[in-house]
C-alpha positions as CSV (number, residue, x, y, z in Angstrom):
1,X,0.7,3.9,10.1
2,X,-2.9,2.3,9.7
3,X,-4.6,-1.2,9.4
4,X,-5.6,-1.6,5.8
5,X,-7.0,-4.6,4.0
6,X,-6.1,-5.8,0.4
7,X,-8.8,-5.7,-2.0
8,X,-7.4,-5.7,-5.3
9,X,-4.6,-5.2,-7.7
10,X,-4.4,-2.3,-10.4
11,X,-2.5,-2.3,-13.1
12,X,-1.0,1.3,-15.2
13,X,-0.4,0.9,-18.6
14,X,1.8,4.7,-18.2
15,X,2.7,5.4,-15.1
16,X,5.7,7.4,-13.6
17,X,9.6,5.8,-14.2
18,X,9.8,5.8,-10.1
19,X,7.1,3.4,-10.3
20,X,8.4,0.9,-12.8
21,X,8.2,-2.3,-11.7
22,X,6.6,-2.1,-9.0
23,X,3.2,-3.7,-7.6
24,X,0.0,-1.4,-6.8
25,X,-2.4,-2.6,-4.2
26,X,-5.8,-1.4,-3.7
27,X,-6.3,-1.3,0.2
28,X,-9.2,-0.4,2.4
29,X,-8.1,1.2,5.5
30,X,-9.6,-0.2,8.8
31,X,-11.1,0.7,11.9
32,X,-9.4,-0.3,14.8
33,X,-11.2,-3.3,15.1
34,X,-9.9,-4.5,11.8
35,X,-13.5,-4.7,9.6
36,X,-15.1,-1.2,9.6
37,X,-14.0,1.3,6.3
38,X,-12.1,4.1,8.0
39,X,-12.5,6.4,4.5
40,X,-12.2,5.5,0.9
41,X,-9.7,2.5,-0.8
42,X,-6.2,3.4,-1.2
43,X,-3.2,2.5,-4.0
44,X,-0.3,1.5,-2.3
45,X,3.0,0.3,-3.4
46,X,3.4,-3.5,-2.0
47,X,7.0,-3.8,-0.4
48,X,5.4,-7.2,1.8
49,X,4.3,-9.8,-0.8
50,X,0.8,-9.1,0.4
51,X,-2.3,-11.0,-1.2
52,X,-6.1,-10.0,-1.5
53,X,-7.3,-10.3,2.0
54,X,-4.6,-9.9,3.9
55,X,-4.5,-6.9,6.5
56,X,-1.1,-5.1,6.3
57,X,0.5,-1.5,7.6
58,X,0.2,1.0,5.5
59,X,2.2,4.1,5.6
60,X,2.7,6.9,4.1
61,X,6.1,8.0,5.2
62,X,7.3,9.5,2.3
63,X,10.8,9.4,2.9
64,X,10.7,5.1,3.2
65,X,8.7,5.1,-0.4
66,X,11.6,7.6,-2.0
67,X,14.3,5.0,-0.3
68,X,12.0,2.2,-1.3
69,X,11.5,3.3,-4.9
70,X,15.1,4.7,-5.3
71,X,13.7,7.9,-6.7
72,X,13.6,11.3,-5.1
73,X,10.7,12.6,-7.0
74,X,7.8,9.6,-6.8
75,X,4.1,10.3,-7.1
76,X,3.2,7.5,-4.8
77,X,1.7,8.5,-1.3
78,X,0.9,5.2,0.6
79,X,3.2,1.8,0.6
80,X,2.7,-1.4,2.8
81,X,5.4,-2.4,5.8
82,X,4.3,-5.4,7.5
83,X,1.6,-8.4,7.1
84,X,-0.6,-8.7,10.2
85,X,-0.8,-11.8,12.0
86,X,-4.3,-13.8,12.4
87,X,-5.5,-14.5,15.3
């Protein structure tokens, strides 16, 4: 699991059945004190209702994105799990 702020949508006009339906995110993972880059921006699968700016969890269990997606065989790596508070 890692910090990761939402930067931006994407949108696929062909992308895999397992991902029908489903929203991509573009998230920069964070540092640990939630503003430096750790590494390049992500796509993730949004499973939180997250919006541009928030800083979620990211995972990229792969077993909880196949249960997620209801498809054994998904392309996807990385999905969000939780909305981080604000302090």
């Amino acid at each position: 699991m890692q910090l990761a702020r939402i930067i931006g949508t994407t949108t696929a006009t062909v992308k895999h059945p397992s991902l029908a339906g489903a929203r991509l995110l573009v998230v920069q993972p964070l540092m640990a004190d939630r503003r430096s880059p750790d590494g390049d921006p992500q796509i993730a699968v949004d499973t939180v209702a997250a919006s541009i700016g928030d800083v979620v969890v990211i995972t990229s269990d792969g077993r909880l994105l196949r249960d997620i997606l209801k498809s054994e065989a998904t392309p996807a790596r990385w999905s969000t799990i939780g909305l981080v508070d604000t302090p």
